[in-house]
C-alpha angles and dihedrals in degrees: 000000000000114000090233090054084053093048096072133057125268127218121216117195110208132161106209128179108255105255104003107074116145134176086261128104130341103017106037080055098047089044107039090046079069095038097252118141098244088204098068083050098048091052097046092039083058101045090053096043089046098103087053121080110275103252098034103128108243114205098221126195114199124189112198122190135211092259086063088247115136141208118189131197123197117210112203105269118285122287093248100054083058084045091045087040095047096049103042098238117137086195134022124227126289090214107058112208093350088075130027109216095174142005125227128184127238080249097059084049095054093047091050089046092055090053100051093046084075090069110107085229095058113031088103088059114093108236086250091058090049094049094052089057093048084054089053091049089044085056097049081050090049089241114148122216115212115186 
């Protein structure tokens, strides 16, 4: 590896379950491949996941330096695991728009909406434009929404 590819920060995208990471895959692997203890990740990952239900799938960015020190961000769980969880699904459909595996209201998308828009991403989107998206993702899953 080229000393100038070393110089700058490097960003690992991992989604990691709230409260049980371990120095396992995917992340031992993510982290030690860039020389950064993934123990001391895995402890502080947990203590700060600690408030959220053990299991829910954390998006994590992780930002490593070239001094092999790291800084990590967590994003709320992805949109589909509130729409699988609403409306009670452990799959969605393998025939998007063709079958309906699940129905969800206009209110469960508005929850899940509000929380989405505090996501860093998405604070500069109105609640309507982040809805919309969450309709669209409930469609690709073959969840209905009914008003």
């Amino acid at each position: 590896m080229s000393k100038v590819a070393q110089a700058k920060a490097q960003v690992v995208r991992i989604l990691i379950p709230a409260g049980k990471a371990a120095p396992t895959p995917p992340v031992g692997p993510a982290l030690g491949a860039r020389g950064v203890k993934s123990m001391d990740f895995c402890k502080e990952f947990n203590a700060r996941t600690a408030h959220i239900e053990p299991g829910v799938p954390t998006p994590t960015l992780i930002t490593v330096q070239p001094d092999r020190s790291f800084s990590f961000i967590t994003k709320t769980p992805p949109t589909t695991y509130f729409l699988k969880k609403a409306a009670g699904i452990e799959k969605g459909t393998g025939k998007p728009g063709h079958e309906v595996v699940g129905t969800v209201s206009l209110k469960h998308i508005y929850e899940i909406a509000k929380i989405k828009a505090t996501d860093e991403h998405l604070k500069h989107l109105r609640l309507e434009a982040i809805a919309s998206t969450i309709v669209g993702t409930a469609k690709t899953l073959g969840v209905q929404v009914v008003p």
